[in-house]
C-alpha positions in Angstrom: -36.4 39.5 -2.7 -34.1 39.4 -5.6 -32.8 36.2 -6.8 -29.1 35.8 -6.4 -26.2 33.1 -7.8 -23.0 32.6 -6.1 -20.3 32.1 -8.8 -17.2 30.4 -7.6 -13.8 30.0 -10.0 -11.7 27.5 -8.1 -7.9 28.0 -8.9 -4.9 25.8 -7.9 -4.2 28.5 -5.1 -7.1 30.7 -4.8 -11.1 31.0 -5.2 -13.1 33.8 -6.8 -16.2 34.6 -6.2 -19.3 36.6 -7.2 -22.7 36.7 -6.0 -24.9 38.1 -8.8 -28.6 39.1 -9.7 -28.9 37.5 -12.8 -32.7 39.1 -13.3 -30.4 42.4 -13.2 -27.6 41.9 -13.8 -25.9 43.4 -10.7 -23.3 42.2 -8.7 -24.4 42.3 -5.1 -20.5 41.4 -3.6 -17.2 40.5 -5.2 -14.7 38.6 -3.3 -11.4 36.4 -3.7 -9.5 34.2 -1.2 -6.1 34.1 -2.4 -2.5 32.0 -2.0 -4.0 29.3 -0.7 -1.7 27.0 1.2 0.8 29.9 1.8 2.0 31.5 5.1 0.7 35.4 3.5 -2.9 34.1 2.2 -5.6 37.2 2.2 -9.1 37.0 1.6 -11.3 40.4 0.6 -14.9 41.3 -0.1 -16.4 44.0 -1.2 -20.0 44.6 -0.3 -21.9 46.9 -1.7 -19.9 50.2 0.3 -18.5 47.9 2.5 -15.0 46.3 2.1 -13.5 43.2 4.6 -10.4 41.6 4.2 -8.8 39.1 5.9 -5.2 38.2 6.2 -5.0 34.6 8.2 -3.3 31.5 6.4 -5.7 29.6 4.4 -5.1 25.8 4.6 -6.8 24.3 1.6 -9.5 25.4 -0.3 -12.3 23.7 2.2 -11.1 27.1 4.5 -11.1 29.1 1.2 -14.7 28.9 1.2 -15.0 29.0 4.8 -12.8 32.3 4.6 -15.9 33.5 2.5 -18.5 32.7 4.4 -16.6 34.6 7.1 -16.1 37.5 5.0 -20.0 37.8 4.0 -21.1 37.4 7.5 -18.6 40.6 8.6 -19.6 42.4 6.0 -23.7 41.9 7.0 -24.4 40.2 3.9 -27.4 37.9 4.3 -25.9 34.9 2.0 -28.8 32.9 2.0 -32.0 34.8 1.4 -32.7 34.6 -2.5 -29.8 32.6 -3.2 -30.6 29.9 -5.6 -28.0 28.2 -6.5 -24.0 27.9 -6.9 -22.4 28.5 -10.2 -19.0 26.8 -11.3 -17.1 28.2 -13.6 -15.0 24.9 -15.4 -12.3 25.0 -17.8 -12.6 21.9 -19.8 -15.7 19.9 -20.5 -13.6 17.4 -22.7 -15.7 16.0 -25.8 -19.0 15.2 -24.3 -19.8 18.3 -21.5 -21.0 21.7 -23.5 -23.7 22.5 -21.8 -24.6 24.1 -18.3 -24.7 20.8 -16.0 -26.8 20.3 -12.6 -23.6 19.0 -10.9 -24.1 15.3 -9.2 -21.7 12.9 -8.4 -21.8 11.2 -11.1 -20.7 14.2 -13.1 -17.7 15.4 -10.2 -16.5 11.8 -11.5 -16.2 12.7 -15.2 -14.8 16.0 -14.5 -11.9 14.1 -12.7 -11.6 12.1 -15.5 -11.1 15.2 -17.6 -8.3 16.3 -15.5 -5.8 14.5 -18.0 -6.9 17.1 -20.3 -6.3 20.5 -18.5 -4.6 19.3 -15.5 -3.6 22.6 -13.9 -7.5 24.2 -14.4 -9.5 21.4 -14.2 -8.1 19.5 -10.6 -8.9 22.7 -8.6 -12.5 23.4 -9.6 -13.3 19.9 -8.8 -12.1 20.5 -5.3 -13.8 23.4 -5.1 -17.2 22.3 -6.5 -16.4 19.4 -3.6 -15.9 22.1 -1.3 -18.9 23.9 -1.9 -21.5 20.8 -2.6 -20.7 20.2 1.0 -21.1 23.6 2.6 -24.3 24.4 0.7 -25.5 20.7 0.1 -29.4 22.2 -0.3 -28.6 24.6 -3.0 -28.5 23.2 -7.3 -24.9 23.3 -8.2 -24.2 24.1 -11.8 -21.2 23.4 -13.9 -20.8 25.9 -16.7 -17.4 24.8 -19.4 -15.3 27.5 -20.8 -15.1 24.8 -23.7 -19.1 24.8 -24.7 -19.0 28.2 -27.2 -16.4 26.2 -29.2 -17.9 22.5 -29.4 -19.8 22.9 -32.5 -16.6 24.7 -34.6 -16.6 23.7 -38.1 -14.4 20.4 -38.7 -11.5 22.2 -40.3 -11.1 24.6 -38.1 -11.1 22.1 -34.7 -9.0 19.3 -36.5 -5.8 18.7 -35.9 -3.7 17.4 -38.8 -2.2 14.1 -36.8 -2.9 10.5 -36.9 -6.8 10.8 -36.8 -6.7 7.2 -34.9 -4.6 8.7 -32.5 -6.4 11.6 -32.2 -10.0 10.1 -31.7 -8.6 7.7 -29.2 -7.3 10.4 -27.3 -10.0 13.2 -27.7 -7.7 15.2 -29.5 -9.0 18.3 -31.0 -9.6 21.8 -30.5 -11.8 22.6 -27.6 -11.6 25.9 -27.8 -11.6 28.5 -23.8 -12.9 31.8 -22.8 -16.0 30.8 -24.5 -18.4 32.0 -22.2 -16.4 35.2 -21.9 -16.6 35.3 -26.4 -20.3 34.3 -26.5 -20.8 37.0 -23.9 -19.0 39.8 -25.4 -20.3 38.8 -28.9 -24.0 39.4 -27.9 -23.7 42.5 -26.0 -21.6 43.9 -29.0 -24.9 43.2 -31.0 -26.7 45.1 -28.6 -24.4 48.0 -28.8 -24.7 47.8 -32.6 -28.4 47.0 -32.4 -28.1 44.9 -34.3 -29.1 41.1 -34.9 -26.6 39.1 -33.7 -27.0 36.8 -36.8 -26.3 39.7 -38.9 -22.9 40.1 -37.8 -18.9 39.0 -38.6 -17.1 39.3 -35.7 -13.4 39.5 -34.6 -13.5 39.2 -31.2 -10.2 39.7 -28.7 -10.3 38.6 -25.4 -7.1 39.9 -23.9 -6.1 39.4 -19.8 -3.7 37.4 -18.5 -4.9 34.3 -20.5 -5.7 35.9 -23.9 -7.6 34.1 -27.2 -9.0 35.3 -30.2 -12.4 34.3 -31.9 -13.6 34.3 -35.4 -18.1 34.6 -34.9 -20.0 34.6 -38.0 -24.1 35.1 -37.3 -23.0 34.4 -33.8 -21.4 31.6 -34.6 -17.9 30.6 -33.8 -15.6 29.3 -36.7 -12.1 29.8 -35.1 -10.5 30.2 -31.8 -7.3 30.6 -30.8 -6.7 28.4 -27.9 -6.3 24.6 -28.8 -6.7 21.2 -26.8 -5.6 23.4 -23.6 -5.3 27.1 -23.3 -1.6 27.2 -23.9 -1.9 27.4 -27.7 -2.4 30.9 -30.0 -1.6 34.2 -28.6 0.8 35.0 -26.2 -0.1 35.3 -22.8 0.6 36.8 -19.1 2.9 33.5 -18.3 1.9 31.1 -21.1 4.3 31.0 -24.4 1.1 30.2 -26.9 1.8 28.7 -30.3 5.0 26.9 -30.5 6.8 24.6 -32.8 6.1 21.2 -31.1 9.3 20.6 -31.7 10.5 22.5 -28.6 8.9 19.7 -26.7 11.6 16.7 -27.9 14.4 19.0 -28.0 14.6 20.0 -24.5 13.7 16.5 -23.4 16.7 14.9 -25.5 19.3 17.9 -25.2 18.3 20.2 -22.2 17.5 16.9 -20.0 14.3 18.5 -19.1 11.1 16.3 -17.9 7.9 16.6 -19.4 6.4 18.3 -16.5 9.1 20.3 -16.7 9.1 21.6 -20.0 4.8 21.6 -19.4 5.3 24.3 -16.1 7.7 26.4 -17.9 5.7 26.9 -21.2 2.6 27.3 -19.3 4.3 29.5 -15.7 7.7 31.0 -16.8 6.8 32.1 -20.9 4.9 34.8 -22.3 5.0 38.5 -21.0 7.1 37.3 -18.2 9.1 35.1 -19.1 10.3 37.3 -22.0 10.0 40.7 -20.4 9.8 39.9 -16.5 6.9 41.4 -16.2 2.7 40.2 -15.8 1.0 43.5 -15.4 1.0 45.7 -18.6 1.7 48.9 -16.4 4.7 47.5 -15.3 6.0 46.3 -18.7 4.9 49.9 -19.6 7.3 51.8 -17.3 10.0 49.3 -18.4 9.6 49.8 -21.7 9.6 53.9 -21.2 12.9 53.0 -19.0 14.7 51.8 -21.9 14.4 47.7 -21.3 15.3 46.1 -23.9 13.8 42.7 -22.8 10.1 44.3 -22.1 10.3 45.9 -25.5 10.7 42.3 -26.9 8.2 41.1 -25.0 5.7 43.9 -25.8 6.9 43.5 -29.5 6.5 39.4 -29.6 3.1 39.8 -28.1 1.8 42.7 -30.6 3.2 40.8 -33.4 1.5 37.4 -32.7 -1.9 39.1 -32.0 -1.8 41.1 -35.4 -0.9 37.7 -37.1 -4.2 36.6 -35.9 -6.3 39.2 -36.7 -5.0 38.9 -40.1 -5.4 35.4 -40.1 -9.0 35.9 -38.9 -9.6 38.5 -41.6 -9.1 36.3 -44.4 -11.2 33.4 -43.0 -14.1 35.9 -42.2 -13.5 37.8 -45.7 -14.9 40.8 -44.0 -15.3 41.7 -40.8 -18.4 44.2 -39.4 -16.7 44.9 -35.9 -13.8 44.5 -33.8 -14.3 43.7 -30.5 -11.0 44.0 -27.6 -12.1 42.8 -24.0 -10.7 41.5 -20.8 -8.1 43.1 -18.1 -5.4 44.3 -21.8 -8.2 44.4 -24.3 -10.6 47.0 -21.8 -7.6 48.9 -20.1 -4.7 49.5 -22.5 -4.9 51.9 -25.4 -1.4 50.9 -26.7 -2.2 47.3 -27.0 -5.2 48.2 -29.2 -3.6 51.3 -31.3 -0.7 49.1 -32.3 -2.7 45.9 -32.9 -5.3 47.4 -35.3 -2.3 50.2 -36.7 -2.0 50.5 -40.6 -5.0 48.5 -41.1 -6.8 51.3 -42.8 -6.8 49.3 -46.0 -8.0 46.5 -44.4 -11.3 49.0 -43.3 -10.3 49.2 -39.8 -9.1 53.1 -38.5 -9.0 53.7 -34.7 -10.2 57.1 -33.5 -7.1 58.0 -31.1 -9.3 60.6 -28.7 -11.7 57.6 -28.0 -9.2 54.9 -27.8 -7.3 57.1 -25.4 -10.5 57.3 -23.3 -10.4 56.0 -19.4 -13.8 55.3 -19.4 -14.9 51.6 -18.7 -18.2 51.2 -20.2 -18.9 49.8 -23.6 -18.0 51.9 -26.1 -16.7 52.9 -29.8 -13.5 53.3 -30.7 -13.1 53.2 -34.4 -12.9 56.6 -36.4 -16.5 57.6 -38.0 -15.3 56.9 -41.1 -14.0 52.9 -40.3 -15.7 50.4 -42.6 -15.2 48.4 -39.7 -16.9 49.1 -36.0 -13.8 48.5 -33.7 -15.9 48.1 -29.9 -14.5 47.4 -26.3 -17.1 45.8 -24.2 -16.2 45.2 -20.6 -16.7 41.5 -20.0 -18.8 39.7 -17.3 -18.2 35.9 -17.4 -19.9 35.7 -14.0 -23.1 37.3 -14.9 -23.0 34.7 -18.0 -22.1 31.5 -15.2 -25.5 33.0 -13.1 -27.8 33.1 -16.1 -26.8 30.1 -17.2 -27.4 28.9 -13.6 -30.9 30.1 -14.1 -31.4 28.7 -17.8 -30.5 25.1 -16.4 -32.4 25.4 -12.6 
C-alpha cells in the first residue's frame, strides 16, 4: 500500500486539501470546502474518475473538515489506509520557524503568537491545524512555512532601512512567501535543464493570485519580492504590492480611515481588481478586447511593476541562465509572459511565440533557440513539496 499525506491549506473562509503519494508524486484526490460561514458554502472532491460535491452551509471550519471526510467517504476513498500523516501548509514562521515542524501544542502556541505578523493567513491555519489534530489525533501533524526558502537571504537584501532597534524589537524584516512554491519550481527547473541546481542563476516568477518574484543563485535565494507580509512587491489578484508608506498616514489624517481599514483595502480591494474590477485574467482579458479603459490600466500597472522587477533582478544576478513563470498567470497566460519578457533581446532573453502560445500544461521551453537565456514554465506543486516535507520530518 502506497504511502499517502493529507495536505490541508486553512483559509479565513475555506480549506484546501490534497492527499498525495509523496514516493510518486501523484495526487490520489483534490478537494476544497469553500465560503465557510456563508448561507451558499460548497464542498467538491475529485477522486480519481470520480467527482462529489456538496452544497450544504458550512458553519466553521471544524464542519470544513468534517465536509471532507464526508466527501472522501462518498466518493469510496479509503482515507485511512497508508495515510501517514497531515501536512499544514503555514504562511508565516516569524523569525525562529524555517523548518518542517512535528506540530505539538507547544508550537500551535507560537503560531498564535505569530498571528500579529500575518494576521489574515496565519489565524485560520491555526484553526485548521486545531481542527484536524482533533479529528485525526493518531496521525504526526507537520507544519511546513511559506517563509523557510527565504530565512537565510543575505543581510542586504532582508533588511529594512528603519530604526534597527525598532526593527529587532519587532521582528522586522523580510520574511520572504511562496517559498516552498520557489524552492520547488527552482529544482524541477534544474531537472528540466539537467542540470546541477548549484550551477544555475535563476529568475524565478511565481504568478497567481498572490504573485512574488525570486532572485536563486546555486539554488540559493538572494531576493524576493514579498516583504514582512505578502502585501509588498508585485501587484496582485486583490493586494496593491509595493507602496509609498506614506499612503498609510495620509488616509489616516485626511481620508479619516482606520488602520484596519486602510490594511483590508490594500490587501482585499487593490491590485487587478481594485484597478480593473476584475480577479481572473480571462475576464480582464475580454474587458480589455471590449475597450475598458480601467482593465487596460490594470493590465498595464501590473505588466509594468513585474518588468521593473525582472530588471531589477537582472542587475543583482548580473546574468541570468533561465527564466522561470509559474502559478495560475505564470502557467496559463501567454500575454502576461510575451509582454513581461518583450524587448528584452538585448538583455539575452527572446520568447519563441509558437511555444509561448502553447496550451499545453506540462513543463516546458518557451524561449527561442537562439535565447542566451532559457525562459521555462514549470507547473507548480506546493502540495507535493508540503507531503515530502512531511516525509523528510516523520
Amino acid at each position: 500500500m502506497a504511502r499517502t499525506v493529507l495536505v490541508l491549506n486553512s483559509g479565513s473562509s475555506s480549506v484546501k486539501f490534497q492527499l498525495v503519494e509523496p514516493d510518486t508524486g501523484r495526487a490520489v484526490a483534490n478537494g476544497i470546502v469553500e465560503r465557510i460561514g456563508e448561507e451558499s458554502s460548497s464542498a467538491s472532491l475529485t477522486y480519481g474518475e470520480r467527482e462529489v460535491t456538496r452544497d450544504d452551509p458550512v458553519a466553521d471550519h471544524d464542519a470544513a473538515l468534517r465536509a471532507a471526510f464526508d466527501l472522501f467517504d462518498a466518493a469510496g476513498a479509503d482515507l485511512g489506509t497508508g495515510l501517514v500523516a497531515v501536512g499544514h501548509r503555514v504562511v508565516h514562521g516569524g523569525p525562529d520557524l524555517y523548518r518542517p515542524t512535528v506540530i505539538d501544542d507547544a508550537l500551535v502556541g507560537k503560531l498564535e503568537e505569530l498571528a500579529t505578523l500575518a494576521p489574515l493567513h496565519n489565524p485560520p491555519a491555526v484553526l485548521g491545524i486545531r481542527v484536524a489534530r482533533k479529528a485525526l489525533p493518531d496521525l504526526p501533524h507537520v507544519a511546513v512555512f511559506d517563509t523557510a526558502y527565504f530565512h537565510d537571504l543575505p543581510a542586504a537584501a532582508a533588511t529594512y532601512a528603519i530604526d534597527r532597534d525598532i526593527a529587532e524589537q519587532w521582528h522586522i524584516r523580510r520574511y520572504g512567501f511562496h517559498g516552498t512554491s520557489h524552492r520547488y519550481v527552482s529544482e524541477q527547473a534544474a531537472l528540466f535543464l539537467d542540470a546541477p541546481l548549484s550551477s544555475l542563476s535563476q529568475l524565478v516568477l511565481h504568478l497567481g493570485n498572490g504573485a512574488s518574484a525570486s532572485a536563486i543563485l546555486g539554488g540559493r535565494p538572494v531576493d524576493t519580492s514579498m516583504g514582512l507580509t505578502p502585501m509588498e512587491g508585485l501587484v496582485m489578484g486583490t493586494r496593491s504590492g509595493d507602496i509609498d508608506p506614506g499612503v498609510f498616514a495620509y488616509l489616516w489624517r485626511t481620508a479619516g480611515m482606520a488602520v484596519d481599514e486602510i490594511e483590508t483595502m490594500l490587501n482585499k480591494r487593490a491590485g487587478v481588481r481594485g484597478l480593473g474590477g476584475e480577479i481572473d485574467f480571462r475576464l480582464l482579458h475580454q474587458r480589455i478586447q471590449s475597450g475598458d479603459e480601467q482593465a487596460q490600466l490594470a493590465y498595464d500597472v501590473y505588466i509594468h511593476r513585474l518588468r521593473k522587477y525582472i530588471g531589477a533582478y537582472l542587475a543583482l544576478l548580473g546574468s541570468t541562465d533561465v527564466v522561470v513563470f509559474t502559478a495560475g498567470v505564470g502557467e496559463n497566460d501567454a500575454a502576461v509572459r510575451r509582454d513581461a519578457l518583450s524587448g528584452m533581446g538585448r538583455l539575452g532573453i527572446e520568447l519563441d511565440e509558437h511555444l509561448n502560445e502553447s496550451p499545453s500544461h506540462a513543463a516546458r521551453r518557451i524561449s527561442a533557440e537562439t535565447s542566451p537565456t532559457t525562459v521555462l514554465v514549470i507547473p507548480t506543486n506546493e502540495e507535493l513539496a508540503i507531503a515530502r516535507a512531511c516525509l523528510d520530518v516523520i
